[in-house]
C-alpha positions as CSV (number, residue, x, y, z in Angstrom):
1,X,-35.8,49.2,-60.3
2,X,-33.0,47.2,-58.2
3,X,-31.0,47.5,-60.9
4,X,-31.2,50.9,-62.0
5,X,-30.6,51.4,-57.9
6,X,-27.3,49.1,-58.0
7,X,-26.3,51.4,-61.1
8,X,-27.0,54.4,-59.2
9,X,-25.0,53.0,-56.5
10,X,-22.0,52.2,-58.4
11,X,-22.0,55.6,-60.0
12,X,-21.4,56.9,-56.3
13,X,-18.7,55.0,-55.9
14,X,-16.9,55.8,-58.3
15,X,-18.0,59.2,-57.8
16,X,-15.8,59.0,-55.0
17,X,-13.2,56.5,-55.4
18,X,-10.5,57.4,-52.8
19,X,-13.2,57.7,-49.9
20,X,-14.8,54.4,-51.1
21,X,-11.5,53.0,-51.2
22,X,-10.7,53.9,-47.8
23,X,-14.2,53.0,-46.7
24,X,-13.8,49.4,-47.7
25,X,-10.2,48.9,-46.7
26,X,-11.6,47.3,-43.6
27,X,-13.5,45.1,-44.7
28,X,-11.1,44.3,-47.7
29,X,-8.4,43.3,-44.4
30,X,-11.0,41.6,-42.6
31,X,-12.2,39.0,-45.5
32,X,-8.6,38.6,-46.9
33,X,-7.1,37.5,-43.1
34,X,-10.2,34.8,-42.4
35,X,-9.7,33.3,-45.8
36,X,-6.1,33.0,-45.6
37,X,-6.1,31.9,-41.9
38,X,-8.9,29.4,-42.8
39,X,-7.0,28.1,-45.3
40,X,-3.4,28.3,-43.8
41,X,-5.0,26.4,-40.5
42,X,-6.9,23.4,-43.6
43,X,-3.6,23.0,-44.8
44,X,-1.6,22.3,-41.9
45,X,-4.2,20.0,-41.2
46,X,-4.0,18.5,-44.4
47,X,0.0,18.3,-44.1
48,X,-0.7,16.8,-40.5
49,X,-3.3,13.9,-41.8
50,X,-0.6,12.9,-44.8
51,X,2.5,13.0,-42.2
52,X,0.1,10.8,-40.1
53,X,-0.9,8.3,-43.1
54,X,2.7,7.7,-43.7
55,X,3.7,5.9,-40.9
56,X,0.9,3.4,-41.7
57,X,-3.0,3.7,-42.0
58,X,-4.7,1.7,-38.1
59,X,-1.4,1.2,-37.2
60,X,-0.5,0.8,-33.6
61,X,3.0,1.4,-32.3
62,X,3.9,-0.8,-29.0
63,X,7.3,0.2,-27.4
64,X,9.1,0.2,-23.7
65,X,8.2,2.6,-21.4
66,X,10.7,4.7,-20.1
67,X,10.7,5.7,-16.0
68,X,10.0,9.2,-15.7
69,X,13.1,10.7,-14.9
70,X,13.5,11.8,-10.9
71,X,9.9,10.1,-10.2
72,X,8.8,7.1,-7.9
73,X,8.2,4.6,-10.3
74,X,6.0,1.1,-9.9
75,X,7.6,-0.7,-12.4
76,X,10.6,-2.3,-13.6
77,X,12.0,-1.0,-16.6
78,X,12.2,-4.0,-19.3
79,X,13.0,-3.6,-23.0
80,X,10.4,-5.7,-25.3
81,X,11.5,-9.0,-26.2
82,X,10.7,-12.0,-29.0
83,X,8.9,-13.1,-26.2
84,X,6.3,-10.3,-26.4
85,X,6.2,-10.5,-30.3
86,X,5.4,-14.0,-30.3
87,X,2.8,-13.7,-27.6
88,X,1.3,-10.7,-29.3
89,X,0.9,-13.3,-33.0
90,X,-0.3,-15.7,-30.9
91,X,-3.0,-13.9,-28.5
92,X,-4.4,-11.4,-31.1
93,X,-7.2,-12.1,-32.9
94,X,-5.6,-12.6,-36.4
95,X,-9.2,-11.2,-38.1
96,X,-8.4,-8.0,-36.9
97,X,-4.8,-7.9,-38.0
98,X,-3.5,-6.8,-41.3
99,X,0.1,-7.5,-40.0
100,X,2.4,-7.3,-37.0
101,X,6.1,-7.0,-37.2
102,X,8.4,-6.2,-34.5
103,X,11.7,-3.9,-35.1
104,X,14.8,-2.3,-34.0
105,X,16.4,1.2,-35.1
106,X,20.1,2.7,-34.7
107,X,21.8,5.7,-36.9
108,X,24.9,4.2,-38.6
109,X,27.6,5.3,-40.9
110,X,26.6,3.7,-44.4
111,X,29.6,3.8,-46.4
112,X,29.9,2.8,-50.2
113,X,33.0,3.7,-52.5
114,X,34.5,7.5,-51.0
115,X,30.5,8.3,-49.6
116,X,29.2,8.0,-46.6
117,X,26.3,8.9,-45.0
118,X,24.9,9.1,-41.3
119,X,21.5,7.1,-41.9
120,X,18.4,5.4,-39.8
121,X,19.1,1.2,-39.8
122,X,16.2,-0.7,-39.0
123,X,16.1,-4.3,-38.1
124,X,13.1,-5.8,-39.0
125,X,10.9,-8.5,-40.7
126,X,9.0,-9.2,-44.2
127,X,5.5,-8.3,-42.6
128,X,7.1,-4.6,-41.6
129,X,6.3,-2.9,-45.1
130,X,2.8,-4.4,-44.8
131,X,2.3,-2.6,-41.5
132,X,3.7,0.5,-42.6
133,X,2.1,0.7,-46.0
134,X,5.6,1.2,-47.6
135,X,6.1,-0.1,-51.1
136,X,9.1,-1.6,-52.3
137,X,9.9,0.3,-55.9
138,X,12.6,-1.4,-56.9
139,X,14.4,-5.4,-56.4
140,X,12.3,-7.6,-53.5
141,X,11.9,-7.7,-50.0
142,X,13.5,-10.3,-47.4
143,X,12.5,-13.7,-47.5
144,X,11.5,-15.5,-44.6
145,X,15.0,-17.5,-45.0
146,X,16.9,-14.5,-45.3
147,X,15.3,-13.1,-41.9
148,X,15.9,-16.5,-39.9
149,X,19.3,-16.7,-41.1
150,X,20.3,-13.3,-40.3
151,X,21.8,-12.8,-43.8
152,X,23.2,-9.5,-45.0
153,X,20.9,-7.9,-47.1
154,X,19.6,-4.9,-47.0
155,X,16.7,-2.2,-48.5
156,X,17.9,1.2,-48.9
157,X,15.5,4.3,-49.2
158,X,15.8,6.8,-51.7
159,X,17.9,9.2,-49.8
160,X,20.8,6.9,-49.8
161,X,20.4,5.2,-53.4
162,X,20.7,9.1,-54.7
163,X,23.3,9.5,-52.7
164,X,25.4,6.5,-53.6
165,X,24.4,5.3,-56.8
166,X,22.2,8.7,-58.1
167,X,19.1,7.2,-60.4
168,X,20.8,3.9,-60.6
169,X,19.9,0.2,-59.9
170,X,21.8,-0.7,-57.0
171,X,20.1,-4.0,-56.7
172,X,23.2,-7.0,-55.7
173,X,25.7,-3.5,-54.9
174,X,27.2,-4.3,-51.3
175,X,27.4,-1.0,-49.2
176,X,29.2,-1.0,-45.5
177,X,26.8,-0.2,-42.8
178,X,28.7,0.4,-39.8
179,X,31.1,-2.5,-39.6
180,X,29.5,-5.4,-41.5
181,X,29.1,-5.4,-45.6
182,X,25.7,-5.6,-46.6
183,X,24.2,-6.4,-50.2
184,X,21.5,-4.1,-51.5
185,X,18.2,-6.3,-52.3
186,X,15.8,-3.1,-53.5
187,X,15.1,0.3,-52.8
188,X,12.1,1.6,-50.8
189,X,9.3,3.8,-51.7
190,X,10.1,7.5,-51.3
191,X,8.4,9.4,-48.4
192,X,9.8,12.8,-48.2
193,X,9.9,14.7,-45.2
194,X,7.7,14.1,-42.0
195,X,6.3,16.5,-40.2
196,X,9.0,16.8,-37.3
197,X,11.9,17.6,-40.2
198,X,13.2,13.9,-40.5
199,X,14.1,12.4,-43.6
200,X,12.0,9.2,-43.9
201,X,14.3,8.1,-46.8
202,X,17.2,8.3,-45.7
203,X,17.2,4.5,-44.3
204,X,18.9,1.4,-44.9
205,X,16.3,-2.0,-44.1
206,X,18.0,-5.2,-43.2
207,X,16.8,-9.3,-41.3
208,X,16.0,-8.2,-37.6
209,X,18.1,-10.8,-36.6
210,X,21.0,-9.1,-38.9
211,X,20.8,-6.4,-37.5
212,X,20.8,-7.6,-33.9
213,X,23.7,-9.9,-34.0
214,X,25.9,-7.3,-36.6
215,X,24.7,-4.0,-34.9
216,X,23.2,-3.6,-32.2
217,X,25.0,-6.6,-30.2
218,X,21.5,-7.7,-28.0
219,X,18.6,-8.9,-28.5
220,X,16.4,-6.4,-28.0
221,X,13.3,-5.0,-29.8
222,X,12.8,-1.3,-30.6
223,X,9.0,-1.2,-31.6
224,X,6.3,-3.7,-32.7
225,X,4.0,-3.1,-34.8
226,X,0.0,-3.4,-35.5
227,X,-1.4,-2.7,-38.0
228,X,-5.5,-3.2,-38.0
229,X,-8.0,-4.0,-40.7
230,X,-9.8,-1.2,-42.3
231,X,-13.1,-1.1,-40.3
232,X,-11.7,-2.6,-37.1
233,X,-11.6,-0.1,-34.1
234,X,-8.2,0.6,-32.7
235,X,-9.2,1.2,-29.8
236,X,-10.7,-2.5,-29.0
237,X,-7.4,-3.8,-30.1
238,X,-5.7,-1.4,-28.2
239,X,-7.4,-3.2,-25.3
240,X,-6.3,-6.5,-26.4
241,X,-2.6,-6.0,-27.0
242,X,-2.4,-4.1,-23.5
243,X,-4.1,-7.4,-21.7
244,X,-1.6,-9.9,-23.9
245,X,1.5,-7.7,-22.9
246,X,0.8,-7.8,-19.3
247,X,0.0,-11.2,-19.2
248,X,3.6,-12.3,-21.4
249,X,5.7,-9.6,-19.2
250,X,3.8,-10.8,-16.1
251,X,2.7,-7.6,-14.7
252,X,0.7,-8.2,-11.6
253,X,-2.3,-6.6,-10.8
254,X,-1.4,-3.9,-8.7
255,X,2.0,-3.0,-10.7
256,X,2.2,0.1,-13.6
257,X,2.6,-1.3,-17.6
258,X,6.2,-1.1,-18.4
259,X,5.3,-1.1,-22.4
260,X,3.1,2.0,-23.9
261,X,0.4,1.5,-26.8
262,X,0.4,4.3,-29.1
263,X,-2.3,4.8,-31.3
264,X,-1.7,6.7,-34.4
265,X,-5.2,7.2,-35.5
266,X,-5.8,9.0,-32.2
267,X,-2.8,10.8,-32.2
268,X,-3.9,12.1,-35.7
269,X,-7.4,12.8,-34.6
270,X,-5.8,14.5,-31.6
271,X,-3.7,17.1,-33.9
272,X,-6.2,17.7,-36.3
273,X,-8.4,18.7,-33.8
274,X,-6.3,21.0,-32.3
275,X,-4.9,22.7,-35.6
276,X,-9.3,22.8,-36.4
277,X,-9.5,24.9,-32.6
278,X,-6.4,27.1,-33.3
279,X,-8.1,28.0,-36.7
280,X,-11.0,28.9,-36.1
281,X,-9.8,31.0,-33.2
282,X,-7.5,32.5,-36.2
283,X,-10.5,33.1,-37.6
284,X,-12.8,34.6,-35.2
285,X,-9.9,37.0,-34.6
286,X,-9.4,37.9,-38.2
287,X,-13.4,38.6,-38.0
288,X,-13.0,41.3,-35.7
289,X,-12.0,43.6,-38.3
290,X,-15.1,43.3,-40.5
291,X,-16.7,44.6,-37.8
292,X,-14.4,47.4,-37.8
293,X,-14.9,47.4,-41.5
294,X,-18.8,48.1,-41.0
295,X,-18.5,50.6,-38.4
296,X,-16.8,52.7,-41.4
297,X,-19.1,51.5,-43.5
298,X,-21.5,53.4,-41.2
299,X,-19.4,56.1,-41.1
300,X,-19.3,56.8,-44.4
301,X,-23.0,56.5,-45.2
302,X,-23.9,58.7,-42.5
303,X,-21.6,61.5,-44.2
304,X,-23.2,60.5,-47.4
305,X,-26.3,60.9,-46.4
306,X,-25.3,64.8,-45.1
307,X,-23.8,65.8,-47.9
308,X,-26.9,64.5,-50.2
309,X,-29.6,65.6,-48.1
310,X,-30.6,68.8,-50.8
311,X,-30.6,65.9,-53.7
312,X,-32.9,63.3,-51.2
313,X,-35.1,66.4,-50.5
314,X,-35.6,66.7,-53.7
315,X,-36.5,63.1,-54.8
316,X,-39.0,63.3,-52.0
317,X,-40.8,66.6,-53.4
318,X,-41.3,65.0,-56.4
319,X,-42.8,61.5,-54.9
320,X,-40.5,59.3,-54.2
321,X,-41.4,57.7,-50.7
322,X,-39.4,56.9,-47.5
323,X,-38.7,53.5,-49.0
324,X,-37.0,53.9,-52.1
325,X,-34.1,56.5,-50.0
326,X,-33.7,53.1,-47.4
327,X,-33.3,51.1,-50.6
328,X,-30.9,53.4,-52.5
329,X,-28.9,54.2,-49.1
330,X,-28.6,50.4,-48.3
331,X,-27.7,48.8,-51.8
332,X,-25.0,51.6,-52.1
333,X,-23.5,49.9,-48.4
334,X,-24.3,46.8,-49.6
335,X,-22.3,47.3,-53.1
336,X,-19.7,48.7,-51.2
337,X,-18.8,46.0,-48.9
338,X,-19.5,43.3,-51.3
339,X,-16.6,44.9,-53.7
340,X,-14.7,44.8,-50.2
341,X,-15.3,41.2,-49.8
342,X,-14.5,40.3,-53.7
343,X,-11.3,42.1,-53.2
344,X,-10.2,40.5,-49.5
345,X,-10.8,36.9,-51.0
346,X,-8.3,37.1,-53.7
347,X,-6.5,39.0,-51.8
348,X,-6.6,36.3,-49.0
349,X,-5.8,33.0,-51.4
350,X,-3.0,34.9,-53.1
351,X,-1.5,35.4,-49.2
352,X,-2.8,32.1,-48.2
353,X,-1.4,30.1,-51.5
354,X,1.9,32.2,-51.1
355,X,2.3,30.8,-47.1
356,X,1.6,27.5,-48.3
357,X,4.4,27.3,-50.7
358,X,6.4,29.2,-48.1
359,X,5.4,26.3,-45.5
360,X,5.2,23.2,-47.7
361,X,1.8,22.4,-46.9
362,X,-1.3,22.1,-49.5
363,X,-3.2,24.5,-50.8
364,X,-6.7,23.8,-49.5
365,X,-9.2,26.4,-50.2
366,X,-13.1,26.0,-49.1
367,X,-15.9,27.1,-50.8
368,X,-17.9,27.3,-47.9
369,X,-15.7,29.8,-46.4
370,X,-15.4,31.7,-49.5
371,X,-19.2,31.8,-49.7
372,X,-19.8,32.7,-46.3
373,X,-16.9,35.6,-46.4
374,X,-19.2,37.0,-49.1
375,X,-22.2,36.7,-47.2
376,X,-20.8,38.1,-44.2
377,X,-19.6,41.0,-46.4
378,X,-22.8,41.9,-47.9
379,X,-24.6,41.6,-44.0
380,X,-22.2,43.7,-42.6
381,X,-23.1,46.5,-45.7
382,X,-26.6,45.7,-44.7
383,X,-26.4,46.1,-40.7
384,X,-23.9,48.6,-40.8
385,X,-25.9,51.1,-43.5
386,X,-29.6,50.5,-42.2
387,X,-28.9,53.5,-39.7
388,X,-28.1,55.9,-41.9
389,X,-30.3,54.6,-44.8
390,X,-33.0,54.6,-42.1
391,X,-32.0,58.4,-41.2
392,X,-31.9,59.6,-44.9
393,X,-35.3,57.9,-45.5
394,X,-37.0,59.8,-42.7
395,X,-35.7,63.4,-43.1
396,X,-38.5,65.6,-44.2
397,X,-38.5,66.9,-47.7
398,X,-38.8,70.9,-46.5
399,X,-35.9,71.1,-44.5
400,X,-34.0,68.7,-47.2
401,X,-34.6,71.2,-49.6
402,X,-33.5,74.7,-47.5
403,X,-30.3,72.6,-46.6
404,X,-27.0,74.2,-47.8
């Protein structure tokens, strides 16, 4: 019986393709712009979690805090120090540590042969690509030798072996960086593109002490680095790298930090959160226009149901009951605004896989959206087509019969 009713139904669609068409337009616009928002909004998400995970997995970023500019400030401004790397090694708990490494950053002219390039030189030490989960592809890192003795060698990121030495191995190749000659010891990892636009590989690695005597002509630290075991909170350490800081920078008890703690596994919580809010507000907007979508839905059923009235008076004279008209009225909306919904969700992944190559961000499509785009779509047949179903069902068979 259902089937012979979904048959019927399909008949009367394409009975009347062009209205049908139009009919379902709606919904076809409203399914297509949730599942492409959805999945738009996952994969900016997605993009923002792998930006995140590049700059190190628990990894906590400790730098000088800047006064605010114009402001009444209750602290004095101080650059970090060895000082406050060594207390940091020394008052951590080293359990909780995967490594800490302090480090310093300028942009330089790297020269080699008739190319140069303006690139990102960082000053650092041999427990920095620990703390940054950044692998070392080709050659070795510094030794702890090299990094006390302030010799010139140097890592160099992708960016700048391509553009010096193309797919070559520039391993013992010295390069000028800046003033100084520098010899190439390996080549980095390759990290693409973060999120804000910056080339990640387009950096040259060298002893922190190097690069503090050759470059930057002070002592001064840029950034240290924590990186925390898996399973550790961040937040506890958080706690204890604030309390070791003030104490090895002697901030008194009623004086602001001069130093900020930055933790990256918040900061990607915090984005990911707010990309999650923005898209489902996407969303719930896009929704709107299934609703439209059912109110011609109803539309269209209700002139249906006119222009068959002589045909439903005469399945009633011949003893078909109220029932059978609600069930042939409402599968026929229901057919319609699932064929709606099958359309909008390819036509929302090919828009939503299109924007994502557009945008450089994955292509993250959810079932569960999917499945509950088709759902909403055969609701909204079912809500939207009761009423007229209902009003075809109870119009008497005499009257049905003398209509024109």
């Amino acid at each position: 019986m259902l089937l012979e009713t979904i048959r019927l139904a399909l008949r009367s669609v394409r009975r009347n393709a062009l209205r049908s068409f139009l009919t379902l337009l709606g919904i076809v616009i409203g399914v297509a712009a949730v599942i492409a928002m959805i999945t738009i909004g996952s994969g900016t998400t997605e993009k923002i979690k792998q930006d995140i995970s590049k700059l190190g997995s628990n990894l906590l970023t400790v730098q000088a805090r800047r006064p605010m500019r114009g402001g009444d400030t209750n602290f004095t401004p101080r650059a970090l120090e060895e000082g406050d790397m060594q207390g940091l090694t020394e008052g951590l708990d080293p359990a909780n540590l995967r490594a800490i490494s302090a480090a310093a950053q300028r942009t330089v002219r790297v020269v080699y042969g008739a190319d140069n390039l303006a690139s990102q030189v960082t000053g650092t030490d041999t427990e920095y690509f620990a703390a940054r989960d950044w692998e070392i592809v080709l050659g070795r890192p510094f030794t702890e030798s090299e990094v006390r003795g302030g010799t010139n060698v140097c890592l160099i990121g992708e960016t700048v072996r391509s553009s010096f030495f193309g797919a070559g191995d520039p391993s013992d190749i010295a390069i000028r960086v800046g003033r100084m000659s520098c010899r190439v010891i390996g080549v980095l990892e390759e990290k693409g593109t973060s999120g804000f636009g910056q080339d990640q590989d387009n950096v040259v690695m060298m002893p922190l002490s190097t690069f503090q005597r050759r470059i930057a002509g002070n002592r001064d630290i840029g950034q240290i680095y924590v990186a925390v075991q898996d399973g550790i909170s961040t937040t506890a350490v958080v706690d204890e790298v604030e309390t070791v800081l003030r104490q090895t920078r002697r901030i008194g008890p009623e004086q602001e930090d001069n130093f900020e703690v930055r933790d990256m596994t918040q900061i990607a919580d915090a984005m990911t959160s707010t990309t999650t809010v923005m898209t489902g507000m996407l969303g719930a907007l896009a929704g709107v226009s299934l609703l439209v979508g059912g109110i011609g839905i109803m539309n269209i059923m209700l002139v249906s149901v006119t222009e068959r009235t002589r045909e439903i008076g005469i399945r009633l004279a011949i003893g078909a009951h109220e029932k059978h008209i609600l069930v042939q009225f409402l599968v026929e909306a229901t057919v319609l605004s699932l064929l709606g919904g099958l359309i909008g969700i390819v036509l929302g992944l090919s828009l939503a896989g299109a924007a994502t190559m557009a945008l450089s961000i994955p292509f993250v499509p959810s079932l569960a959206v999917i499945a509950l785009a088709v759902g909403f779509s055969a609701m909204i047949g079912m809500v939207f087509g009761f009423f007229p179903a209902l009003r075809g069902a109870r119009l008497d068979p005499i009257d049905a019969l003398r209509h024109e």
